[in-house]
C-alpha positions in Angstrom: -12.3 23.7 19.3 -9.0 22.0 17.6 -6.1 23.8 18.1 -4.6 25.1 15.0 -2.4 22.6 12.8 1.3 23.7 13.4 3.0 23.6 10.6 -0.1 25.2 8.7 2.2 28.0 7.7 4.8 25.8 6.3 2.3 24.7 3.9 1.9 26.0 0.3 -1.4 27.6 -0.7 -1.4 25.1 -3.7 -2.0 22.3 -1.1 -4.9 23.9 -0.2 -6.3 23.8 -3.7 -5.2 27.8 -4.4 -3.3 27.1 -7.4 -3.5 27.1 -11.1 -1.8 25.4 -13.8 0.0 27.2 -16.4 -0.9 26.3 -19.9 2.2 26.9 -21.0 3.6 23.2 -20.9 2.4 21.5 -23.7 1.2 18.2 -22.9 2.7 14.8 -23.5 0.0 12.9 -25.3 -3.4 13.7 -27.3 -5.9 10.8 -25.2 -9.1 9.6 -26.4 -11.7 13.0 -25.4 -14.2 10.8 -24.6 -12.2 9.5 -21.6 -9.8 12.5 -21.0 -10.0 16.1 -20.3 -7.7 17.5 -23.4 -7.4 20.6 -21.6 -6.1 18.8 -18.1 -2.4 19.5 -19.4 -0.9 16.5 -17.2 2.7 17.7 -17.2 2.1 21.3 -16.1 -0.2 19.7 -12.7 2.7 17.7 -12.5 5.3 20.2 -12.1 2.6 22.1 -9.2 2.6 18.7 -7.3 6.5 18.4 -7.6 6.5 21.6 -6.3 4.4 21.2 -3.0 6.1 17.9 -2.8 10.1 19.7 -2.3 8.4 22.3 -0.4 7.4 19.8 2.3 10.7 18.0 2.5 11.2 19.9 6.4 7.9 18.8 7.8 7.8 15.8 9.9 7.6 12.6 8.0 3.5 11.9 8.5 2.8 15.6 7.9 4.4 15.7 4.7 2.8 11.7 3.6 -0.7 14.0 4.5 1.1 16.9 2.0 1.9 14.9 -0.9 -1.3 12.5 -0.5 -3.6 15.9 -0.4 -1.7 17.7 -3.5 -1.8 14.6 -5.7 -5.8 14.8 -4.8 -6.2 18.1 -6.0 -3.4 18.9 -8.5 -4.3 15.7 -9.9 -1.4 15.2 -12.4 -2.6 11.8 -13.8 -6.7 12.5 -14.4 -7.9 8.8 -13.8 -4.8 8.6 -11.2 -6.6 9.8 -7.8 -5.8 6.0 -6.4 -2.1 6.5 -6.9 -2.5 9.2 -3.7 -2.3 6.3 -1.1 0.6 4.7 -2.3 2.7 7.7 -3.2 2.1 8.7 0.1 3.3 5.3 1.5 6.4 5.6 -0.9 7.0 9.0 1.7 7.1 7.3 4.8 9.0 4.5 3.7 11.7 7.4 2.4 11.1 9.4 5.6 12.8 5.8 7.3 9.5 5.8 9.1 8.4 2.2 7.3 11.6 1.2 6.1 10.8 -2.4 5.6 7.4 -1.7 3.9 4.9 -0.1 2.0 2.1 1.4 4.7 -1.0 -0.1 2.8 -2.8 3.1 3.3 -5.9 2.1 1.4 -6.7 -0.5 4.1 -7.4 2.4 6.5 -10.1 3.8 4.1 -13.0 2.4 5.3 -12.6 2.8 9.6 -11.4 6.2 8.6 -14.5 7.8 7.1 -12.2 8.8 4.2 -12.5 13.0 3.9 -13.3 14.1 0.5 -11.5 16.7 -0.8 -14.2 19.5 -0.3 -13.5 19.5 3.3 -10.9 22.0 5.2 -6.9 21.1 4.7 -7.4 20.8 8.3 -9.8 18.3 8.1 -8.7 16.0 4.8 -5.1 16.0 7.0 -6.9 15.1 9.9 -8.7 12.1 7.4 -4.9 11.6 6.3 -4.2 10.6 9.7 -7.1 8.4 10.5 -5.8 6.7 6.8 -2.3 5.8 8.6 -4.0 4.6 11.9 -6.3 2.3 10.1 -4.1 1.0 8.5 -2.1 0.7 11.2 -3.9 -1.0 13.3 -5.1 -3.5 10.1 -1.3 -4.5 9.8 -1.0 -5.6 14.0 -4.0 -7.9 13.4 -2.2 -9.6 9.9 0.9 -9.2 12.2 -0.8 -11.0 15.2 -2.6 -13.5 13.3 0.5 -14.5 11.1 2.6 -14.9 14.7 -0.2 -17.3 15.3 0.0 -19.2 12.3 3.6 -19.2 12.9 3.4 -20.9 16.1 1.6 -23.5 14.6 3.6 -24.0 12.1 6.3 -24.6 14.4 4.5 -27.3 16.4 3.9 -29.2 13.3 7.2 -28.8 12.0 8.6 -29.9 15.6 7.4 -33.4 15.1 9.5 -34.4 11.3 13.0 -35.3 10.7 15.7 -33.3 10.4 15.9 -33.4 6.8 12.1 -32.9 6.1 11.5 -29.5 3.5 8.3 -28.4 5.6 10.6 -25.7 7.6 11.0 -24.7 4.1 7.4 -24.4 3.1 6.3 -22.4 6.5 9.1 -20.2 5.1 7.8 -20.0 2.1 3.9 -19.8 2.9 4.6 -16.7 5.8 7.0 -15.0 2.8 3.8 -14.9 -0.2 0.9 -14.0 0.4 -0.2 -17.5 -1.9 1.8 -20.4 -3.1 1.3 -22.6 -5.9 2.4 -26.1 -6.6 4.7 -24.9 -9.3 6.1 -22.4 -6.8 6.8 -24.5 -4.1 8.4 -27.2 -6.4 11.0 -24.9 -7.9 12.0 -23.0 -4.2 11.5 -26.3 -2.7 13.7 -28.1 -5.7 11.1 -31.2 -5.3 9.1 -33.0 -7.8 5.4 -31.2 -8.0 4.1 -34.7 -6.2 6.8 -34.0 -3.8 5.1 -30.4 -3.0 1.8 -31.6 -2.8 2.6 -34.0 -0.1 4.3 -31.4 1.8 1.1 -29.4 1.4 -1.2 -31.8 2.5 1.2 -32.6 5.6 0.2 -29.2 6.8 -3.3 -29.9 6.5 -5.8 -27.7 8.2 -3.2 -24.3 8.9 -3.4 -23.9 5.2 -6.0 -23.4 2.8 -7.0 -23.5 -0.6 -8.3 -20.2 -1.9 -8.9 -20.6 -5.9 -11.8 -23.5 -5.4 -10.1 -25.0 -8.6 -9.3 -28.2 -9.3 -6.4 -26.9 -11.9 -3.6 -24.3 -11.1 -4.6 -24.1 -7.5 -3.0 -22.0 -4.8 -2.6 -21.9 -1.0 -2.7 -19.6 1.8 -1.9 -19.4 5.8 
């Protein structure tokens, strides 16, 4: 059996999906009915998740992510905004100095987590919380690993120009974006676009082209 969640009396009731909105807030728009609940009342759901959110503000800095990730779930203050939950809760730990550098890309750990719905336990959908964050986790040490590779390579390559050559530049450059254009590399780079491609192609097989065009084309590690 699981030992009860400490700081399960620190946590409100409306985390646990007691709570109801007051219809006293009048709400902020009139949204199509055909896409929109016109009886969600937005604001009001807003104000319960604000709530929860200040009364967590003591809890350690993952238990309080879990918090604010479960109460947006259920309080649900935006009605098509369920996948704001992951990144609010991010926004947490990066303001609990926990990822100070980053936003945790929580989403990532979705899928080796068996995400909890939210008709399980609190114990449980925190529990799910917590397998979110180790996914995740463990998905950033492999881009970590694999971009520390890609480094090293760069490196050797790099090892072999003259002094003045703008490839240090471009590894820079390429392990700073996720993708790099032509355009984008000839304006950081202050070369002529010819100039960037050349530089490209001097990499050649530690990069990649990823649109499959032969116009606006962009490159990836």
């Amino acid at each position: 059996m699981r030992p009860p969640l400490r700081h399960e009396g620190a946590v409100p009731h409306v985390v646990r999906g007691q709570f109801a909105v007051s219809t006293d807030t009048e709400p902020l728009q009139s949204p199509p009915e055909f896409f929109f609940d016109p009886d969600w009342n937005e604001p009001a759901r807003l104000v319960v998740w604000r709530a929860v959110l200040q009364e967590s503000r003591n809890l350690p800095p993952v238990l309080a992510a879990a918090i604010a990730w479960d109460a947006w779930l259920f309080a649900q203050p935006d009605q098509r905004g369920a996948w704001r939950a992951p990144l609010i809760a991010a926004l947490v730990l990066k303001a609990r100095k926990k990822t100070e550098t980053f936003l945790l890309p929580l989403a990532l750990g979705t899928r080796p987590a068996e995400y909890r719905d939210a008709g399980k336990p609190f114990e449980v959908r925190i529990e799910g919380f917590c397998g979110l964050v180790v996914g995740a986790v463990q998905r950033c040490e492999r881009e970590l690993a694999n971009l520390s590779l890609v480094r090293n390579l760069l490196d050797v390559k790099i090892a072999r120009r003259r002094r003045n050559s703008r490839l240090p530049e471009l590894a820079d450059l390429l392990l700073a974006h996720p993708v790099v254009s032509l355009r984008m590399v000839a304006r950081r780079l202050e070369v002529s676009p010819e100039g960037a491609r050349k530089l490209i192609l001097d990499l050649g097989s530690i990069i990649r082209e990823v649109s499959g065009r032969k116009r606006y084309r962009v490159w990836s590690v």
